[in-house]
C-alpha positions in Angstrom: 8.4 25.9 -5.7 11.5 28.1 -4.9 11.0 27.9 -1.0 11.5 24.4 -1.6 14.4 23.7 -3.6 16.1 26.7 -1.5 15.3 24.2 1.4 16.6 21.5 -0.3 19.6 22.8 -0.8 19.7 24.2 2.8 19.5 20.8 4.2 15.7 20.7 5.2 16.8 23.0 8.7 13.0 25.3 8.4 11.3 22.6 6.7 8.6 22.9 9.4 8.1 26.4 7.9 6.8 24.7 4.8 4.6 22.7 7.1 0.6 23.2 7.7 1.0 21.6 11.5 0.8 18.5 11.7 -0.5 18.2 15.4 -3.3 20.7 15.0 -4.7 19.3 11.4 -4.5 16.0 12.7 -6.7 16.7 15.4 -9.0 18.2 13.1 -9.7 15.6 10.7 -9.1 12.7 13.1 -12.1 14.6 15.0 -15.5 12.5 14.9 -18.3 13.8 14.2 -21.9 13.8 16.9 -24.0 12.5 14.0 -21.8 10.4 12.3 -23.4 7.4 10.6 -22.2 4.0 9.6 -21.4 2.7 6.3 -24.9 1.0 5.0 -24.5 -0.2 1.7 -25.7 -3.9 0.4 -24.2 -6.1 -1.9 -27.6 -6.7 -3.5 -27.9 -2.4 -4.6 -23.6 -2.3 -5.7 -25.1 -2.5 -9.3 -24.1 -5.4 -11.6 -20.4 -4.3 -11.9 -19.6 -5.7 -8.4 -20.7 -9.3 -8.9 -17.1 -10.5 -9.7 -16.3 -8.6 -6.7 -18.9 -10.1 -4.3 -17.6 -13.5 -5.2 -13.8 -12.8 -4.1 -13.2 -10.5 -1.2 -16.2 -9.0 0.0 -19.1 -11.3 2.4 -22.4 -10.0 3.4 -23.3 -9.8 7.6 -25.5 -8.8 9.3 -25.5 -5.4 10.8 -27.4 -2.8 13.5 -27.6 -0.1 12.3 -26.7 2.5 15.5 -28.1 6.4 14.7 -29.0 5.9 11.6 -32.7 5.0 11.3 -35.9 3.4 13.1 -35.5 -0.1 15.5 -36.4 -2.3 13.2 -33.4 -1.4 11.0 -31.5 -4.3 12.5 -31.2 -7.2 10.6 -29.7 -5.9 7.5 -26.9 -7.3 5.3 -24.1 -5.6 5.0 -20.9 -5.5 2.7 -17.7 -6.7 4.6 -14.3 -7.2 3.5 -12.7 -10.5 3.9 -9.5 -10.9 5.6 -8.0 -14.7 5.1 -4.1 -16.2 6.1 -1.2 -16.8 3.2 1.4 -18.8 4.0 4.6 -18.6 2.1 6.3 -21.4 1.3 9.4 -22.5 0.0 9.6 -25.4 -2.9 10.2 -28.2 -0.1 7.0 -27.0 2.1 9.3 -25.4 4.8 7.0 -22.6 5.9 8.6 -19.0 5.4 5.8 -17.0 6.7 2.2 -16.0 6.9 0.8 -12.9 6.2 -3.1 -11.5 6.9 -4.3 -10.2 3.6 -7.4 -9.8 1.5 -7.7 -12.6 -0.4 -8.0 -13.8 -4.0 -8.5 -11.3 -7.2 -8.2 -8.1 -8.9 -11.5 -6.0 -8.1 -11.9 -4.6 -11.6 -12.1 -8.0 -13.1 -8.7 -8.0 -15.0 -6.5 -10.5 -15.2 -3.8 -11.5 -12.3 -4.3 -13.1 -9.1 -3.3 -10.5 -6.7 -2.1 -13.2 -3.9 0.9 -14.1 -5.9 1.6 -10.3 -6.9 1.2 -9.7 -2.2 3.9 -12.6 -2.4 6.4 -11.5 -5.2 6.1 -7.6 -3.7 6.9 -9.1 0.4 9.2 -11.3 -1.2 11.0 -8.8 -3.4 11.4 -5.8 -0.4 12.5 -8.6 1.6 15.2 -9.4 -1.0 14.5 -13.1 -1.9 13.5 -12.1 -5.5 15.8 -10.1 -7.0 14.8 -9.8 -10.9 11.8 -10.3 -13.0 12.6 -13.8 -14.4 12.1 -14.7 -10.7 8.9 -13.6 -10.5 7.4 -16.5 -12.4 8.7 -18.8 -9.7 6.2 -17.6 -7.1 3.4 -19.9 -7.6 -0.3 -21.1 -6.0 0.4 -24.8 -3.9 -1.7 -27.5 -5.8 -4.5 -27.6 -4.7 -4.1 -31.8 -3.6 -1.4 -30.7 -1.7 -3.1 -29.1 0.7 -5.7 -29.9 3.5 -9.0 -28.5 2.8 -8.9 -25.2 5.0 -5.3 -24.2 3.3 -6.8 -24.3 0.0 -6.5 -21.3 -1.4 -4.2 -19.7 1.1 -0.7 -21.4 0.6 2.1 -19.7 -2.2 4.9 -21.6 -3.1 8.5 -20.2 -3.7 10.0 -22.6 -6.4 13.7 -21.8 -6.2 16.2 -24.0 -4.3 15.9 -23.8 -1.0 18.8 -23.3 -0.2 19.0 -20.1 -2.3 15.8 -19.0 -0.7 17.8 -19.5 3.3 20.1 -17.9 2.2 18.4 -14.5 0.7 15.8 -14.7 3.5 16.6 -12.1 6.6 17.9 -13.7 10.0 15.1 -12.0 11.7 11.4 -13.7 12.0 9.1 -12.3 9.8 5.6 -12.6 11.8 3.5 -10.7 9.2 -0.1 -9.5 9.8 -2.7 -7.1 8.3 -0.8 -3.8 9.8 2.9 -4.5 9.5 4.9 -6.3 7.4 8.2 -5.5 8.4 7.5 -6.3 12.2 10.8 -5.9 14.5 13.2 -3.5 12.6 14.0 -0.8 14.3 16.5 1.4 12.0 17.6 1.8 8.8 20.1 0.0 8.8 19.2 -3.8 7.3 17.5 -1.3 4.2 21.3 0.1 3.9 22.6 -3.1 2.9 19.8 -4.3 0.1 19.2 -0.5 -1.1 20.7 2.7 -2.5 19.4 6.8 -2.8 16.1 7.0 -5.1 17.6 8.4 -8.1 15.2 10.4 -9.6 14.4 13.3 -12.2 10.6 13.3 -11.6 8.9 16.4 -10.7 5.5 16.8 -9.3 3.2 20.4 -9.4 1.7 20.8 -6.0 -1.7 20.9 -7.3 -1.4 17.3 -8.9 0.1 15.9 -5.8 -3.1 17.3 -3.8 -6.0 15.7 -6.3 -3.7 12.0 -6.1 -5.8 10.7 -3.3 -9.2 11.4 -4.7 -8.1 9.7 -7.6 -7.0 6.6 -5.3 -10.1 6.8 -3.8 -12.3 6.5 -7.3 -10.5 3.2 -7.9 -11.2 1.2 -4.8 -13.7 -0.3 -6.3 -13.8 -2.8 -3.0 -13.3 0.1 -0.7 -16.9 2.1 -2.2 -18.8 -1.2 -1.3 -17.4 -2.0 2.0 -15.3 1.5 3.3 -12.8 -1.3 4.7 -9.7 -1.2 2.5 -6.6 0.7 1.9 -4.9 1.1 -0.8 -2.0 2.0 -3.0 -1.7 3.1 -6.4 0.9 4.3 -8.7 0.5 7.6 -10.9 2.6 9.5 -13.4 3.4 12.9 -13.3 0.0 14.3 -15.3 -1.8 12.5 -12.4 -3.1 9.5 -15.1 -2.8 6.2 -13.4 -1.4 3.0 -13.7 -1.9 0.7 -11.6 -3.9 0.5 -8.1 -4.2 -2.4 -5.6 -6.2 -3.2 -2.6 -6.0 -5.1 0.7 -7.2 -5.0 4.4 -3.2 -4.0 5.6 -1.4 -1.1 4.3 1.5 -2.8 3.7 -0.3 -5.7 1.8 -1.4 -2.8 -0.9 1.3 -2.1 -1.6 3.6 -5.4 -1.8 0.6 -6.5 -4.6 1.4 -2.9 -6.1 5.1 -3.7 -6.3 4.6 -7.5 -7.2 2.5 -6.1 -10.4 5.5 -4.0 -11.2 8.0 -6.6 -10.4 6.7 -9.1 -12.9 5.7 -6.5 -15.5 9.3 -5.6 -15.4 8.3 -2.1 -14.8 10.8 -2.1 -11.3 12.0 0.6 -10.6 9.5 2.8 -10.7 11.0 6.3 -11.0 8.6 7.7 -13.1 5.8 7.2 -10.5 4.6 8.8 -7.6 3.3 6.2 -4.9 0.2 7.5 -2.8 -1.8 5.5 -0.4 -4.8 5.5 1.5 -3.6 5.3 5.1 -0.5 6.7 7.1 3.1 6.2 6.4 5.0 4.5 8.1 8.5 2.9 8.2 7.2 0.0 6.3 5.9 1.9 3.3 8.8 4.3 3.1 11.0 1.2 2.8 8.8 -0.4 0.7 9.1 2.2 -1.6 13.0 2.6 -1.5 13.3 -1.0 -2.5 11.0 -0.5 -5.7 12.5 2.8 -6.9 9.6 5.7 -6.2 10.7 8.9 -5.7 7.1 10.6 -4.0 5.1 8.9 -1.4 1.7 10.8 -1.0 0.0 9.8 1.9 -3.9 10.5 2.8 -2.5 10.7 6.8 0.3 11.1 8.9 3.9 9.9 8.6 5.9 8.3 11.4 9.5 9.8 12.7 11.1 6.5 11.3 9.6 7.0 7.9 10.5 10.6 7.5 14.3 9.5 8.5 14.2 6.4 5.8 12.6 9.3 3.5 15.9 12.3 4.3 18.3 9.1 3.9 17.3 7.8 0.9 15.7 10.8 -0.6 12.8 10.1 -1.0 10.1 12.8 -1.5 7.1 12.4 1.2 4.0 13.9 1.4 1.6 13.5 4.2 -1.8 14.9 5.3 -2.7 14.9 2.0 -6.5 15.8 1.7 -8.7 18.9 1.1 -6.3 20.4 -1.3 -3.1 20.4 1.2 -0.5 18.4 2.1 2.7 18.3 4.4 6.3 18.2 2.6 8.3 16.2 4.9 11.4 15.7 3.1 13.5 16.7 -0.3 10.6 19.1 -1.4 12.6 20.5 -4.5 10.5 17.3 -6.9 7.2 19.2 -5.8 6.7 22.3 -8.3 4.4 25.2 -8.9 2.5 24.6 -12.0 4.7 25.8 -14.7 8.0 25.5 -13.3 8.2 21.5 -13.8 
């Protein structure tokens, strides 16, 4: 893409030229449609393949169905996802925070317990683990320990606590389902834990407009329920390898990092990133911290995240659907077929 790399080295000034609009195309696909009908799948016609999944984050409920068939539609079970607390701990039980996330294991049935790879990725961008060999210290609470409702929901960090205090950032971390990097306001706490995404990874255009479709066909959790994001990592031919799900964003893509962490695949410069939802500043700093160069996103970016994305140059990619995509910053890793 010579209009690109000629940008590049221009400094981004007519990036916008590059740009399919991101005002009117958002409009467009955020547009609903008259005859719109819910999601109506049931847990008991998902096919045997989705009985591990039944069992860990998705629950049945019961559901009206509104414009989509006669009255005495109402009353069936539907597929929802569960959303459940984790509380971070350190080895002493001091509490370090809690996060909303989707709870329990990997959707395909493979091994890992995705809760501790939500912790080691929040833990990692937050700079409290710093290397693989830490990984291992991130641990499920006994199960004695606990009262009966934080069963299940409590992760244990088991290095000194004093370590720990002082790795952990001075601001609260009051995590939820939609942000886990609530009250930062610039770049500037990511300047001190982060450098520049050094990268040699190029991208065709084409293969960076099929990555979300290929997201999409492994949500396994997201085809039953249509109620989770994810993230997933890709090479260069578009092959994949690796993809998580969760109820936040963010969540997504922390378990997506924690996998890498602990695989001792960090950093991940020979990946792109793509996820399911928008992009904001938490993803974009996410990303920095574990080494992608691309971030594709299905939806739109924030101002913050294109700024985290021109500082640290990072390559991001928003609006990504229908065979297009906005460039938003260093476009020169995004290629015509050929030229990569």
């Amino acid at each position: 893409m010579q209009a690109a790399q000629a940008l590049e080295r221009a400094g981004l000034e007519q990036l916008t030229q590059l740009a399919l609009g991101a005002t009117e195309l958002d409009e467009a696909v955020h547009r609903i449609a008259e005859d719109a009908v819910l999601h109506r799948s049931s847990v008991a016609v998902l096919g045997p393949g989705y009985a591990a999944v039944v069992k860990g984050p998705i629950e049945e409920r019961r559901v009206v169905r509104v414009g989509a068939g006669p009255a005495d539609a109402r009353g069936e079970l539907d597929p929802v996802v569960v959303e459940a607390p984790l509380e971070l701990r350190t080895a002493d039980g001091a509490s370090l925070t809690v996060t909303m996330r989707t709870p329990g294991h990997r959707a395909d049935g493979g091994d890992g317990d995705t809760d501790l790879e939500l912790a080691r990725g929040l833990l990692y961008g937050e700079g409290v683990l710093r290397e693989a060999a830490e990984a291992s210290a991130v641990r499920r609470a006994p199960p004695e320990s606990l009262g009966r409702d934080e069963r299940d929901n409590v992760v244990l960090v088991d290095i000194d606590p004093a370590i720990v205090a002082s790795r952990w950032p001075t601001r609260a971390l009051p995590a939820t389902a939609s942000c886990g990097v609530c009250g930062k306001t610039s770049i500037a706490s990511l300047e001190l834990r982060a450098s520049s995404v050094r990268s040699d990874l190029v991208v065709t255009a084409e293969r960076i407009a099929e990555l979300p479709d290929r997201l999409r066909s492994a949500q396994a959790v997201f085809s039953a329920t249509g109620g989770l994001h994810a993230a997933g990592a890709f090479r260069a031919d578009g092959e994949l390898i690796a993809a998580r799900e969760d109820i936040g964003r963010h969540n997504a893509v922390d378990k997506l990092v924690g996998w890498a962490l602990a695989a001792g695949r960090l950093p991940m410069g020979d990946a792109v990133l793509c996820v399911s939802g928008r992009l904001g500043y938490e993803i974009a700093q996410k990303a920095v911290m574990a080494g992608f160069p691309i971030v594709v996103a299905v939806s739109a970016p924030s101002s913050l995240a294109v700024d985290v994305a021109e500082r640290f140059r990072l390559t991001l990619c928003g609006f990504t659907r229908g065979g297009r995509f906005n460039l938003y910053s260093h476009p020169a890793r995004v290629v015509e077929p050929g030229s990569g």
